[in-house]
N, C-alpha and C positions, 0 to 999 in steps of 0.2 A: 550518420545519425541513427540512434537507435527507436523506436517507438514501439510502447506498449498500451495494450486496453484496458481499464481496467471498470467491473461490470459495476455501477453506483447503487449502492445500496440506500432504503429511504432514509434520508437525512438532511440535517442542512444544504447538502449541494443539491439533490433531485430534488427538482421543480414538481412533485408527485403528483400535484392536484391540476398537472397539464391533461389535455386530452389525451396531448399524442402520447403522455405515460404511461408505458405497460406493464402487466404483471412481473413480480418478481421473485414468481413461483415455476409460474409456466417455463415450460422447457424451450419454448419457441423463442421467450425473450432472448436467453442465453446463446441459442442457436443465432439467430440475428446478430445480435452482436461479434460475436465471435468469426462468422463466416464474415461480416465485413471488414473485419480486423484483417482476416485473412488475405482477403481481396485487395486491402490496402499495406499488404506484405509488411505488415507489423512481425515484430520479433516473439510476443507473446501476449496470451488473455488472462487477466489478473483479478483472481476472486480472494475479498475480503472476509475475515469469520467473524461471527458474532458468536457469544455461548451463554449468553445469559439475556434477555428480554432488559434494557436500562430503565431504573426506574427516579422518578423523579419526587420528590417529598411523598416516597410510600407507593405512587401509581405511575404505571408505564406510559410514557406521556404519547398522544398520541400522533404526533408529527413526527416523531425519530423512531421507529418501530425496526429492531432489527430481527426479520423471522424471514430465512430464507434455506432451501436445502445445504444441506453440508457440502463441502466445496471439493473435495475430493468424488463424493459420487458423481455432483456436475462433472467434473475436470474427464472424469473416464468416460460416461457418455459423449462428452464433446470429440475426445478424440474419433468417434466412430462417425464424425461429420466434419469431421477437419483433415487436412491431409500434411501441412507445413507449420501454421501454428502453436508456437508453445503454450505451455498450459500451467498454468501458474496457481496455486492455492497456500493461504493463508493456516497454517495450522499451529496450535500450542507449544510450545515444549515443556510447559509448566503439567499440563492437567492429562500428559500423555505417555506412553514410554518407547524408549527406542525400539524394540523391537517389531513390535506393533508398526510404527510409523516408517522406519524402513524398509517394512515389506509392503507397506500401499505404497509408497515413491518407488520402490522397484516395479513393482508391478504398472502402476502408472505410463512409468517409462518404456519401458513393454509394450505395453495394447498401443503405447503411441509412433510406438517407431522412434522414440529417442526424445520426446519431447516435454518434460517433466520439469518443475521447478519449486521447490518449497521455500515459500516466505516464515522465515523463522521468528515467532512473536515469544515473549514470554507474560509471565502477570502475577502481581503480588495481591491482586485483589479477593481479598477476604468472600462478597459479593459475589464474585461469577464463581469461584473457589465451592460453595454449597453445593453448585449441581455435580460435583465430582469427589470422588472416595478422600481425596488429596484435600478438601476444599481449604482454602484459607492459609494452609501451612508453610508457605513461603516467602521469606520475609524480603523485602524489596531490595536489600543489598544483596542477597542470593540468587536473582535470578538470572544473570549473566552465566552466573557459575557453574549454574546447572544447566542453561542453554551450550556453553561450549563443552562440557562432556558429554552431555544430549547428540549434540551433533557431530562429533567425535567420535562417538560409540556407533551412531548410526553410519557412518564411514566405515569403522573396520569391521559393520555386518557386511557392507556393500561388499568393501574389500576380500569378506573369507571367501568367495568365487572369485576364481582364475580367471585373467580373459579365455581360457580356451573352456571353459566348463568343466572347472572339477573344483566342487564343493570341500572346504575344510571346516574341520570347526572354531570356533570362537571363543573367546574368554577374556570379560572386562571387568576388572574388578576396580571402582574408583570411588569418592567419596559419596558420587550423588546413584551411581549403580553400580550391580555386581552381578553380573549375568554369565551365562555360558550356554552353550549349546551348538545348533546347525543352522543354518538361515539357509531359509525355504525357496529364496527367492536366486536365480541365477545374477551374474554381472549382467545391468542391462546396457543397453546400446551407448548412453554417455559415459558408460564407469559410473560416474555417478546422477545424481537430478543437479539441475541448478542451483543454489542456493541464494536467497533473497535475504535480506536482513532490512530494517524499518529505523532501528535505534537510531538517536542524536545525543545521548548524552557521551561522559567520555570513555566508559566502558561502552557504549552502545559501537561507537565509533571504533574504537581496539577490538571487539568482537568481528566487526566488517572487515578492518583492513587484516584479521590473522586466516579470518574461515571464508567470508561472503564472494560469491559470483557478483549478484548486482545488487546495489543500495536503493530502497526507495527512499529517495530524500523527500524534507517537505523545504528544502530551503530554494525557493524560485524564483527570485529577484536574480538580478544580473550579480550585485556587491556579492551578496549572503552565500548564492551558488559556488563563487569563484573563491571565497573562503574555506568555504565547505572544503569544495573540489579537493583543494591544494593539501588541505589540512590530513583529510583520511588518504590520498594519494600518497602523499609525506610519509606514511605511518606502514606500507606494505613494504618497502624495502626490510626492515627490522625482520621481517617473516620471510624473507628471501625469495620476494612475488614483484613482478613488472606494475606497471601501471596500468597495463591494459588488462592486466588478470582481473580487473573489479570498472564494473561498469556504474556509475550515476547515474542515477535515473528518478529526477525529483516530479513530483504527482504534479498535474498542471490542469488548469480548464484552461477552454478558450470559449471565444464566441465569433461568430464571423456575420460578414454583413456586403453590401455591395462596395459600399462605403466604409470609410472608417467612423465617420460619423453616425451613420447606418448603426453600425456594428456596439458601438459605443451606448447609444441608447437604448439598443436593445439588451445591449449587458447590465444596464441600470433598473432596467424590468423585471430581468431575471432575477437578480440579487434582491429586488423588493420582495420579490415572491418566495425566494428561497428565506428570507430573515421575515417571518411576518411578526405580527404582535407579539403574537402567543413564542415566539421561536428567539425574539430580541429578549424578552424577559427571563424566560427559560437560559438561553446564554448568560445574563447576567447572574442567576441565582447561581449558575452553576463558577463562577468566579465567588459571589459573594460567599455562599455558602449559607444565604437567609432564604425566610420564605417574602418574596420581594412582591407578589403579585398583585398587593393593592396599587402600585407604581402606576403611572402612567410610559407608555412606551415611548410617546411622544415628547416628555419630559425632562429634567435632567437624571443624571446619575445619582444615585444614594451618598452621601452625607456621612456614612456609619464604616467602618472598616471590616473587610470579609472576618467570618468566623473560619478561622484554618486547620479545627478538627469538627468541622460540621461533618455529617454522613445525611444531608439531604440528600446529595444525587449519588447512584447507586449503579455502577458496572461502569463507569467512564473512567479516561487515565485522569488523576486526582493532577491538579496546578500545582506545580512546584512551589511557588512563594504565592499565593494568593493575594497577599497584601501590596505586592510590589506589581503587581498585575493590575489590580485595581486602581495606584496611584496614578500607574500607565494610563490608562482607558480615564482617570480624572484628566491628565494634562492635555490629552487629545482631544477631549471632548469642550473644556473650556477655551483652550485655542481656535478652535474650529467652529466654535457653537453649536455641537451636535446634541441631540437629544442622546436615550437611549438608545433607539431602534437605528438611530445614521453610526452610533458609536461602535454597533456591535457589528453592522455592515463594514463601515472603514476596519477594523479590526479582525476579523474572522474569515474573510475571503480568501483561496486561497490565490497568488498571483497568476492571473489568468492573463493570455497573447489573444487580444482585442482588436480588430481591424477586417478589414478587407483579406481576403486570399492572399494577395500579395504581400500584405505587411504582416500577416500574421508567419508567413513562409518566412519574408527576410529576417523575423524576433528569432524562431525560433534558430535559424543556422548562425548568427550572429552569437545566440547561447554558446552553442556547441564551440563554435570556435576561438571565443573569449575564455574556453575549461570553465565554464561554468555548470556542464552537466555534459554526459556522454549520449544522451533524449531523453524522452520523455517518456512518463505514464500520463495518457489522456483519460480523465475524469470525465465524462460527459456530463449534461445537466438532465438527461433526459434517457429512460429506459425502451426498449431496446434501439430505440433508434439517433439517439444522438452523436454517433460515429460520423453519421452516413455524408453530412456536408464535408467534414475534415477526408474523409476518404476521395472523395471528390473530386474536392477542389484546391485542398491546399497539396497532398499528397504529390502530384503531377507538379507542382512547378517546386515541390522537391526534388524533384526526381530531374527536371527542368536544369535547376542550378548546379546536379550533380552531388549531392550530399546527400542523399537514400537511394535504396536498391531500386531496382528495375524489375529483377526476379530474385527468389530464392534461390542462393547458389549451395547450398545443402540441405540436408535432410533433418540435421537435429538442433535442437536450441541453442545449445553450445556452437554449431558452426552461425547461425542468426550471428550471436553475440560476438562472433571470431573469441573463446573461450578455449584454449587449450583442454585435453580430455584430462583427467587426475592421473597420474601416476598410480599403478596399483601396487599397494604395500600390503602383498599376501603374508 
């Protein structure tokens, strides 16, 4: 089983207005989490990017506030407090260029002794698109396109060093680039960094199974996982790749308790405080695409069908059919008897392993070996310290049942993931 960190940023999941919530600027937070990642011999620490402030009819709402350092300069300072952890950031390929970005992953990889990983995102959105030269100008069926040459080209910069250190030069001339030169940076210790990928649609999926090391999935139910699984696993043979060349790894919370019962009501606590009023309606408008606010949160659902070229809400990924979302979230809510505020809770969460230690350990290996995911990215609810029970307590009678490590048996991310090195095509 594989396990990753991944640091929560303020949002729907971070319970923000806990005590034990910390800064999520300060250096310490990062530090904390991370060193406990390590402690609990996770494979790697996983930072999300935000590049535009979301804003919500006009104003930056202020329960989802994304303002955190850039995730690459974290990623480098941590390595100088980590010794075996990987280091994972979230970077563009839309608003960036390869050259640039292949020399901070080489370098990354470097200062860490091999432990580098880039989650590859792209973005058609006009909105975060302003704060860059680029802004706006890519249009949502092109961003695969440019992502696979993106990532492509930054390979054969990796690639123009020799394993033994001699530099050649380079030259890619393709539709989305046309560059040439020297790349500054030598082969670092994996050949290349990790590569992450997020996609779910079916280019998102053919992009994983042709380029990606590890997938972050969102599908965490046991059915959806083992769908998933089979589906993008199916799809790497065509690319002349094993199944073990690409790791699953779907984003999970958990909550743990002495009890399961315990455990269970306190995950109902949480979820109230993570959905409040103000956060139920805000998720609704952001479906409907109205200004919904004189509603009652407590009350039922709207009556009126979402507007599906509204531009209320401003930097989030836009809903594919908004209307068929909505009839969703009506059949739920009338079966169920839910208000607003219970609609957007049953709907919005992601599938969290709820229980005691023990039941939360036997879900998770039960996943793994049903192929419904290769581990997990652990979401916490809580900044910097909400690792620290999971490291604990459930960790050890992982370790207990034999399905996670004991120790780190190498030095670099790629040995963590058992990920063979790239072949170098100088």
């Amino acid at each position: 089983m594989h396990l990753a960190a991944h640091f929560p940023g303020v949002n729907s999941t971070t319970v923000w207005a806990d005590p034990r919530s910390g800064s999520q600027i300060d250096f310490s937070s990062f530090v904390h989490l991370a060193r406990t990642a390590e402690r609990g011999l996770f494979d790697f620490f996983f930072l999300a990017e935000g590049l535009r402030l979301r804003e919500h009819n006009g104003r930056v709402h202020d329960l989802d506030v994304v303002g955190r350092p850039e995730s690459l300069t974290v990623l480098t300072a941590l390595a100088a407090v980590t010794e075996h952890l990987g280091l994972a950031g979230t970077v563009n390929a839309t608003f960036n260029e390869p050259f640039e970005l292949a020399r901070r992953f080489a370098s990354l990889d470097h200062l860490s002794a091999g432990r580098a990983a880039w989650n590859v995102v792209t973005s058609s959105d006009a909105f975060t698109g302003e704060n860059f030269r680029r802004g706006g100008f890519l249009d949502r069926a092109d961003r695969y396109t440019r992502a696979a040459e993106f990532l492509a080209t930054a390979r054969e910069l990796w690639d123009s060093w020799s394993p033994d250190g001699t530099p050649r030069a380079f030259a890619h001339d393709g539709p989305q680039f046309g560059i040439e030169g020297e790349f500054t940076v030598p082969r670092s210790p994996q050949g290349h960094p990790v590569v992450i990928q997020a996609g779910d649609s079916a280019e998102g999926r053919e992009f994983a199974a042709s380029a990606a090391d590890v997938v972050f999935s969102r599908h965490s139910t046991l059915e959806a996982g083992r769908e998933f699984y089979a589906d993008v696993k199916g799809r790497l043979a065509r690319y002349g790749r094993e199944p073990g060349d690409l790791k699953i790894m779907p984003a999970v919370t958990y909550v743990l308790g002495d009890t399961d019962a315990e455990a269970q009501e306190h995950a109902a606590e949480i979820r109230l405080r993570q959905v409040s009023p103000q956060n139920a309606l805000l998720a609704l408008e952001q479906i409907w695409g109205r200004d919904l606010s004189a509603l009652d949160p407590d009350g039922p659902l709207p009556d009126i069908d979402p507007d599906p070229d509204s531009a209320l809400v401003q930097g989030r990924v836009r809903v594919a059919d908004p209307v068929a979302v909505a009839r969703k979230w009506r059949a739920l809510s009338e079966a169920k008897g839910l208000s607003i505020r219970q609609t957007v809770i049953e709907t919005s969460g992601r599938q969290s392993f709820v229980g005691s230690p023990e039941t939360v350990a036997a879900a998770l290996t039960e996943f793994v070996a049903a192929e419904a995911a290769d581990g997990f990215i652990l979401v916490p609810h809580l900044t910097p310290g909400g690792l620290d029970g999971f490291v604990d307590r459930v960790v050890p009678l992982l370790q207990e049942r034999g399905v996670f490590r004991t120790e780190y048996s190498g030095t670099t991310l790629r040995s963590h993931l058992g990920l063979p090195e790239p072949v170098w095509k100088g």
